[in-house]
N, C-alpha and C positions, 0 to 999 in steps of 0.2 A: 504494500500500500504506500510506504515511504518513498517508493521509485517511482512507482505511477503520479505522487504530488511532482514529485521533482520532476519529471519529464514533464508535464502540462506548465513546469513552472518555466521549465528553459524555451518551451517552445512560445509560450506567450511575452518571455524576454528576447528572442529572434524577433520574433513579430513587431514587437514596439519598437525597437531600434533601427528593422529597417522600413518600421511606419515614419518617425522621426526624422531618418536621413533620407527618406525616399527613394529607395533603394529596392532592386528588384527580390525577390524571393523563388528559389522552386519550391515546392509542398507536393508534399505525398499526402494523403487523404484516402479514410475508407467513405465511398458510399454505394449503401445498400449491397453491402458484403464486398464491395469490388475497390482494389486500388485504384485512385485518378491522380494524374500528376500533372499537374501545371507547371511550365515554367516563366520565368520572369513574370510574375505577376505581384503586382504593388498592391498591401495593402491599405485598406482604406481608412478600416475605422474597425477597434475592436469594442465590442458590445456585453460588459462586465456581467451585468445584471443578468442576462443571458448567456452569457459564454459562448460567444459567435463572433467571427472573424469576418468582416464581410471584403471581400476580394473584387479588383479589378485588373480589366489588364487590357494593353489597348483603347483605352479611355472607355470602355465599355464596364460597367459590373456585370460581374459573373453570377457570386453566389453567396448565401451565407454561410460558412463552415462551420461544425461543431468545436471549440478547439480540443474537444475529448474524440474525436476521432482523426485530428492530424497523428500520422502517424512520424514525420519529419518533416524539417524547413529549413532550410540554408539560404542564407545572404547571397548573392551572386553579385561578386564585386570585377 
């Protein structure tokens, strides 16, 4: 359970920093059992109360993500 905090904890400090420096991201994600992976995609705005990541890419939003179902996200510098 202590690993599962800390992994939602590192991925939601990825997330803000390169919300912050505007910075592209890849993200691995489960939905509906299956891996999706975006890359380069900037997020937008994370949503505490809910715990959703909402994603854009290409001046278009995509989606809102669960952040308990990112499964990784790295900085693409």
């Amino acid at each position: 359970m202590y690993n599962l905090i800390d992994n939602e904890l590192e991925k939601t400090i990825v997330l803000i920093d390169a919300m912050k420096r505007n910075w592209s991201i890849e993200i691995l994600f489960l939905k509906n059992h299956h891996h999706m992976r975006y890359k380069y995609v900037v997020p937008v705005y994370i949503d505490y109360e809910k715990n959703v990541v909402q994603l854009q890419r290409f001046d278009e939003r995509i989606l809102d993500i669960s952040i308990e179902d990112i499964i990784s996200c790295e900085v693409m510098i």
